[in-house]
MDTraj code that builds the backbone (N, CA, C; nanometers):
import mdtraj as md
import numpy as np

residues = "UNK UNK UNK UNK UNK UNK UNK UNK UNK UNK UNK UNK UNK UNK UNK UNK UNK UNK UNK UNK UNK UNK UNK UNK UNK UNK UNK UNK UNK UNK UNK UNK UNK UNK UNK UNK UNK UNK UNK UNK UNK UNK UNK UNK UNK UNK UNK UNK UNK UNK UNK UNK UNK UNK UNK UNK UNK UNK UNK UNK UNK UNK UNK UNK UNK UNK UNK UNK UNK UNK UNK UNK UNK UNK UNK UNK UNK UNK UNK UNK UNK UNK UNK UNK UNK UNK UNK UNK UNK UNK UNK UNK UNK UNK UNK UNK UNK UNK UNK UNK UNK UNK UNK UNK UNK UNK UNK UNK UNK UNK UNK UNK UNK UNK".split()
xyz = np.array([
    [16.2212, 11.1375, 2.4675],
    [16.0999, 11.0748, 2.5192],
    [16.0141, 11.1835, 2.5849],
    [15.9022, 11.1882, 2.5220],
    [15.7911, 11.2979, 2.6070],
    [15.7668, 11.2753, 2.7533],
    [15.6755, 11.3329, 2.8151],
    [15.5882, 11.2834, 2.9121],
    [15.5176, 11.1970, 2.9203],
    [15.5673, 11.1209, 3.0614],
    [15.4535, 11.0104, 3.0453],
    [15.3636, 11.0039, 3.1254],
    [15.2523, 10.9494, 3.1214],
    [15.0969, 10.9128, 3.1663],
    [15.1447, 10.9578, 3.2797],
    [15.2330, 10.8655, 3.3439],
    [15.2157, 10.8952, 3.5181],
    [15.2931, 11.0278, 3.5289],
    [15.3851, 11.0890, 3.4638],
    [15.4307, 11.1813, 3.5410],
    [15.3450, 11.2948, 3.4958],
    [15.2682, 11.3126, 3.4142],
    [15.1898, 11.3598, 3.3589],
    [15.0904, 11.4531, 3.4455],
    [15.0344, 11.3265, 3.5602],
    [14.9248, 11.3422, 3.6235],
    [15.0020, 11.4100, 3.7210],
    [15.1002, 11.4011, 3.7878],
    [15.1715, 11.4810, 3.9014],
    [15.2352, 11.6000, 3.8927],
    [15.2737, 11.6079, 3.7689],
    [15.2799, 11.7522, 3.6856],
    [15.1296, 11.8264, 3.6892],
    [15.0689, 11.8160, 3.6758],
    [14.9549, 11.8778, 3.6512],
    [14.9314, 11.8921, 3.8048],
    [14.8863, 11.7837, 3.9187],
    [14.8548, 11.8865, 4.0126],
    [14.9312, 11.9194, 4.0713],
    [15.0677, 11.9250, 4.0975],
    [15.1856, 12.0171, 4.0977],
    [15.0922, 12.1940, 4.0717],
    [15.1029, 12.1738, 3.9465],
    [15.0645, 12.2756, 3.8645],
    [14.9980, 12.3693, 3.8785],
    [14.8949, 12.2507, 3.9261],
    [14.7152, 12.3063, 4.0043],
    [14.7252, 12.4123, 4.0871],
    [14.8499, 12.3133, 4.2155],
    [14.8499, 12.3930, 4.3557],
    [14.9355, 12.4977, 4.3086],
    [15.0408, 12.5375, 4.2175],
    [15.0794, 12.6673, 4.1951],
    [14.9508, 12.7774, 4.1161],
    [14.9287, 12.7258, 4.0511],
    [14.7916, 12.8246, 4.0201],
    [14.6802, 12.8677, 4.1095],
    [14.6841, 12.7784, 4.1879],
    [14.6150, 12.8243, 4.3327],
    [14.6424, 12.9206, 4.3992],
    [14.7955, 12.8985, 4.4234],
    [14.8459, 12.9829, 4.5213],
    [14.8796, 13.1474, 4.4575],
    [14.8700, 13.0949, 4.3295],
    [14.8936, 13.2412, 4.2408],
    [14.7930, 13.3574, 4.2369],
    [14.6855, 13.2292, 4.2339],
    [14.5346, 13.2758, 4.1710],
    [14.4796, 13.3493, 4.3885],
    [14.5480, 13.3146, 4.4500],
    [14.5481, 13.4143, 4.5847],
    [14.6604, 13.5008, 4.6418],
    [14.7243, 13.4872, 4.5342],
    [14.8304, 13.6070, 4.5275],
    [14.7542, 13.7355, 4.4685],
    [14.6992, 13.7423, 4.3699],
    [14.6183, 13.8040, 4.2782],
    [14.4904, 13.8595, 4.3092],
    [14.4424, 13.7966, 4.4300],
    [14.3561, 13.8452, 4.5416],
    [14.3564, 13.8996, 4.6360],
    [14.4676, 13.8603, 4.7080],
    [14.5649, 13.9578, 4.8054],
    [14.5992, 14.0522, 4.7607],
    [14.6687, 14.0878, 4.6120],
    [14.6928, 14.2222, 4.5350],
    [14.5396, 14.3039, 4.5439],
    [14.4701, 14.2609, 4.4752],
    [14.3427, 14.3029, 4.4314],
    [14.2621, 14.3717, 4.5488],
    [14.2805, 14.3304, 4.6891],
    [14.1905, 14.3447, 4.8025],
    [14.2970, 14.4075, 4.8896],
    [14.4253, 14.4564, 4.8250],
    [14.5470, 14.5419, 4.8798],
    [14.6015, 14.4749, 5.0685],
    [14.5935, 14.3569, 5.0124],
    [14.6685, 14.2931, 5.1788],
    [14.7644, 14.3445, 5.2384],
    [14.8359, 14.2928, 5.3480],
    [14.9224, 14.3355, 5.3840],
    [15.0604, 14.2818, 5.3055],
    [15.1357, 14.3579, 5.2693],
    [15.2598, 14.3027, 5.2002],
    [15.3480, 14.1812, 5.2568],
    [15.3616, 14.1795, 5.3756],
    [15.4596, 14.0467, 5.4043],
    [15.3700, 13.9074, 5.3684],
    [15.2167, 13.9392, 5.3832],
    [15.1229, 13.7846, 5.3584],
    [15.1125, 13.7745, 5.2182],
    [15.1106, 13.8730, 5.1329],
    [15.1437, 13.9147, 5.0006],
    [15.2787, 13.7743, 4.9817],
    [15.3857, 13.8660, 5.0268],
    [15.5336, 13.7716, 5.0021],
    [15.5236, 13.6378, 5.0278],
    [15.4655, 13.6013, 5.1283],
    [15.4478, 13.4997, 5.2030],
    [15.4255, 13.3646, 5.1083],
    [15.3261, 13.4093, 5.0321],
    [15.2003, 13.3033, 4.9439],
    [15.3041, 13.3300, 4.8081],
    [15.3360, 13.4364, 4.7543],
    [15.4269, 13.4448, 4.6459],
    [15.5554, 13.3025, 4.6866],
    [15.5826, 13.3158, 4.7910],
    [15.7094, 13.2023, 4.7815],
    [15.6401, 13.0832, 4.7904],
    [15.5081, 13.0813, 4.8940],
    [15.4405, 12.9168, 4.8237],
    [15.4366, 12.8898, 4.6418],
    [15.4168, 12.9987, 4.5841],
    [15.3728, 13.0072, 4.4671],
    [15.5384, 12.9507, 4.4002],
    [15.5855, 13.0266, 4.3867],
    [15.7987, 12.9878, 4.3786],
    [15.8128, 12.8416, 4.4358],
    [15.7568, 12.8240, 4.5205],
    [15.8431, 12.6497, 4.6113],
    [15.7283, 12.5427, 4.5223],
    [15.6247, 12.5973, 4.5072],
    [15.5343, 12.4856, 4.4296],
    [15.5628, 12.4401, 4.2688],
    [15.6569, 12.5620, 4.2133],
    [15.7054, 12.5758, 4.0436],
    [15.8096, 12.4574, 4.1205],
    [15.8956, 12.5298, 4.1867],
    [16.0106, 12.4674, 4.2301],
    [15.9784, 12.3028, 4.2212],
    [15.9338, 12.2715, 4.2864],
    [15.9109, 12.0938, 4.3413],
    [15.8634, 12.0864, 4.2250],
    [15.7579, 12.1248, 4.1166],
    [15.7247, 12.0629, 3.9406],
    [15.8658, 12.0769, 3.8574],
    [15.9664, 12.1361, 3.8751],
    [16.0528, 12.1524, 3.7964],
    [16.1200, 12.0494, 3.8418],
    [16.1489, 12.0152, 3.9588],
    [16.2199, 11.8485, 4.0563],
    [16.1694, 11.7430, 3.9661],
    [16.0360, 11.7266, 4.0203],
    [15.9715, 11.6506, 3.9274],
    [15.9886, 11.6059, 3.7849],
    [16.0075, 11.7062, 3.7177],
    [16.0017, 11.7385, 3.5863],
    [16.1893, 11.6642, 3.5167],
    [16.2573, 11.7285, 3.5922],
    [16.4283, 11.6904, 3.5915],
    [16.4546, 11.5318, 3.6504],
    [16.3587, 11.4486, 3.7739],
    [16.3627, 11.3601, 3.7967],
    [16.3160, 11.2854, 3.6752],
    [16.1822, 11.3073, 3.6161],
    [16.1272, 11.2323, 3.4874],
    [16.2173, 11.2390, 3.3598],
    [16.2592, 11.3344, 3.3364],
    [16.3906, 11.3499, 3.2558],
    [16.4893, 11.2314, 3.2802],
    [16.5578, 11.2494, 3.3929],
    [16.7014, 11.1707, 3.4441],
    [16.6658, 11.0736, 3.3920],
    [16.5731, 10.9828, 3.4742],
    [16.4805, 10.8532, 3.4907],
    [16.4795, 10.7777, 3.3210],
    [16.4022, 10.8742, 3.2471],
    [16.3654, 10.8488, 3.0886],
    [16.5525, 10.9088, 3.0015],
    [16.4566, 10.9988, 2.9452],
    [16.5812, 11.0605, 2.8331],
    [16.7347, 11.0520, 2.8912],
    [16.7661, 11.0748, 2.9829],
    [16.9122, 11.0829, 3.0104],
    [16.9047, 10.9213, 2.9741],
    [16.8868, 10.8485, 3.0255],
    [16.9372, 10.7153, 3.0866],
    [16.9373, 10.6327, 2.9346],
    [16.8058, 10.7069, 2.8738],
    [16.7656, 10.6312, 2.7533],
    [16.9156, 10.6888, 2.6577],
    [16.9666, 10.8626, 2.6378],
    [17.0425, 10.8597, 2.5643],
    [17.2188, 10.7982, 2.6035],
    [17.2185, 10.7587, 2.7015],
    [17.3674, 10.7232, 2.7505],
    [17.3241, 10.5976, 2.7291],
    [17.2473, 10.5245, 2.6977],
    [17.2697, 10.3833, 2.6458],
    [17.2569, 10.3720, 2.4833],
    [17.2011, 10.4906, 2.4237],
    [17.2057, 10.4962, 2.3018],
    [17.3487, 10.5712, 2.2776],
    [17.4556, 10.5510, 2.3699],
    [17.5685, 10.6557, 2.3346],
    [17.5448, 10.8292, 2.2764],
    [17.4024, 10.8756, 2.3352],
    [17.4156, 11.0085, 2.2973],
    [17.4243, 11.0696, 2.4010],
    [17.5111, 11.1123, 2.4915],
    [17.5164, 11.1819, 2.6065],
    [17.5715, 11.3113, 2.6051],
    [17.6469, 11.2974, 2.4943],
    [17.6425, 11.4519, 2.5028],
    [17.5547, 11.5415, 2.4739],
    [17.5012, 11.5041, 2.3940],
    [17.3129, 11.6067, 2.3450],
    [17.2721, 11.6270, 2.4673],
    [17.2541, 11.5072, 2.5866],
    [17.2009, 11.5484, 2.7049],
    [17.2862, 11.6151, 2.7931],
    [17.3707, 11.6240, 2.8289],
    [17.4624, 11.6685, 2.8627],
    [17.4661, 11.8278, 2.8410],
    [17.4544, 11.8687, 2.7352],
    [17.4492, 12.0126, 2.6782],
    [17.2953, 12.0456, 2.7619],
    [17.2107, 11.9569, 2.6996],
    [17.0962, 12.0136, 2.7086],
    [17.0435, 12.0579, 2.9123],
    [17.0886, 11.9468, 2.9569],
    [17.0803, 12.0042, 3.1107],
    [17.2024, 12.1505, 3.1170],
    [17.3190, 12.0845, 3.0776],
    [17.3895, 12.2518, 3.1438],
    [17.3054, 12.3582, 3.0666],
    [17.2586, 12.3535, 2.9846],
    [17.1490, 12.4941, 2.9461],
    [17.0571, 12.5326, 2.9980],
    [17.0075, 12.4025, 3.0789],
    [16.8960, 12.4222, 3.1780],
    [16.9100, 12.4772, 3.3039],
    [17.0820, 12.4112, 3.3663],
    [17.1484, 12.4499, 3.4718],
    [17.1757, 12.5810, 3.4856],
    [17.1989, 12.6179, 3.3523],
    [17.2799, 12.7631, 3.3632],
    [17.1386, 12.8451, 3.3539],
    [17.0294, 12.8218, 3.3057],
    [16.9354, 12.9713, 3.3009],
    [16.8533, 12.9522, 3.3680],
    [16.8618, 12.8247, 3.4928],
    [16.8024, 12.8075, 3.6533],
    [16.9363, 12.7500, 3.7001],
    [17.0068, 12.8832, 3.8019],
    [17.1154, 12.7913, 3.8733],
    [17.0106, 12.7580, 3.9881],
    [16.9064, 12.7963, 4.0708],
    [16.8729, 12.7449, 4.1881],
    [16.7793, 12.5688, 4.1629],
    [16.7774, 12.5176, 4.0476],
    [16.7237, 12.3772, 4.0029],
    [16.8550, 12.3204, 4.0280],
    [16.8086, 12.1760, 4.1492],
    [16.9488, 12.1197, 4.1484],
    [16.8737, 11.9941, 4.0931],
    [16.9325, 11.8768, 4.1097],
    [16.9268, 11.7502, 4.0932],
    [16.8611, 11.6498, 4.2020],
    [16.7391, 11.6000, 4.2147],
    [16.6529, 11.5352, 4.3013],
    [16.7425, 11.5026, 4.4277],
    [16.6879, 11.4848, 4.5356],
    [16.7256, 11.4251, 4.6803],
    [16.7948, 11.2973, 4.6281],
    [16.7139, 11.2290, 4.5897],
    [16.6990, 11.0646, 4.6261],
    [16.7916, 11.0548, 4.5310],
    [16.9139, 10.9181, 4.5614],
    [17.0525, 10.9230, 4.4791],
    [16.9767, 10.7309, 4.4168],
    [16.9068, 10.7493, 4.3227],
    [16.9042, 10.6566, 4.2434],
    [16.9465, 10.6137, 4.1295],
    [16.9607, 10.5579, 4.0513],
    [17.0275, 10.5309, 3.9405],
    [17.0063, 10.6251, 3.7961],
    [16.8949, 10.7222, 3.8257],
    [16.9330, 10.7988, 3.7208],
    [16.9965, 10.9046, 3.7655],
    [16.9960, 10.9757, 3.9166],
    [17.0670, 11.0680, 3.9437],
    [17.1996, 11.0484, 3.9028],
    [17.2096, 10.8752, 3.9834],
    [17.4138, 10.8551, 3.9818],
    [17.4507, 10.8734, 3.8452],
    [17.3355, 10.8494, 3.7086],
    [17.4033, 10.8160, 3.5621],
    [17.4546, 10.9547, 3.5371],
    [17.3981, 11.0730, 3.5850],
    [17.4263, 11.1639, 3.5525],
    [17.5389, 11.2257, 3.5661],
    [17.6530, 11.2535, 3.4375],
    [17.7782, 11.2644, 3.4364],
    [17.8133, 11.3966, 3.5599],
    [17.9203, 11.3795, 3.5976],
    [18.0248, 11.4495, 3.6462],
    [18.0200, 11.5786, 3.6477],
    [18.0228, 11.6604, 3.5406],
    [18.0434, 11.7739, 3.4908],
    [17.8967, 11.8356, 3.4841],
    [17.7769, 11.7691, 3.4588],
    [17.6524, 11.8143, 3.5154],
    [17.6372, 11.8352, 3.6325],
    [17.6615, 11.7036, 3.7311],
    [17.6505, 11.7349, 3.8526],
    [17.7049, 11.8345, 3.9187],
    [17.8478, 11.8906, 3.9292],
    [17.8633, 12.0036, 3.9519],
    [17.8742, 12.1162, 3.9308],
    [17.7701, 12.1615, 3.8171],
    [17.7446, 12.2487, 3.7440],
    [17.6276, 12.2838, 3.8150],
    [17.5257, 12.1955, 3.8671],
    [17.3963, 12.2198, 3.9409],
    [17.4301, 12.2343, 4.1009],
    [17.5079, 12.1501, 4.1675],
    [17.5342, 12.0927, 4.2758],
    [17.6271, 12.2096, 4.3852],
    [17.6929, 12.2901, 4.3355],
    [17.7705, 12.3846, 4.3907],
    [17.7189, 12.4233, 4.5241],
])
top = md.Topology()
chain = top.add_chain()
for i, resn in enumerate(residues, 1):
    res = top.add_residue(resn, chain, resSeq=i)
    for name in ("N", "CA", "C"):
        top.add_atom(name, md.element.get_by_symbol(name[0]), res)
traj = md.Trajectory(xyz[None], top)
């Protein structure tokens, strides 16, 4: 299942505010700032990807996981997050313990969760 309408729109300004913060990273370079305010805005820039990728893994859980463990395909998903897990270990699995977090098998969860 793609993206949908609504998560769509929160992805994007997610998105926005990281390009923002990038697009004054790139100004701070340019106008030779001081390096720690430099770092500073770089990790807004990192925590703003961060929370779209939450986002992004919550809309996942929510849709495709839930949709393929009732279609009995869970292992496709299954693979497909630990691939995700493994080449972002710092992406964990949303706060909020709702029913697509809990669907999410065992062996995912502590693959992200450590």
């Amino acid at each position: 299942m793609p993206i949908t309408d609504e998560s769509k729109e929160k992805l994007k300004a997610r998105l926005a505010k990281a390009i923002g913060h990038l697009n004054s990273v790139y100004r701070m370079v340019d106008e030779k700032k001081y390096c720690m305010d430099v770092l500073h805005q770089l990790k807004a820039v990192q925590a703003a990807l961060d929370k779209t990728a939450e986002v992004m893994l919550k809309q996942h859980l929510e849709t495709c996981v839930v949709e393929a463990i009732r279609n009995h395909d869970s292992q496709r998903v299954i693979e497909e997050l630990m691939q995700v897990f493994r080449s972002a270990p710092g992406l964990c699995l949303p706060e909020d313990d709702g029913a697509a977090t809990a669907a999410v098998p065992e062996k995912v969860r502590s693959a992200c969760c450590q």
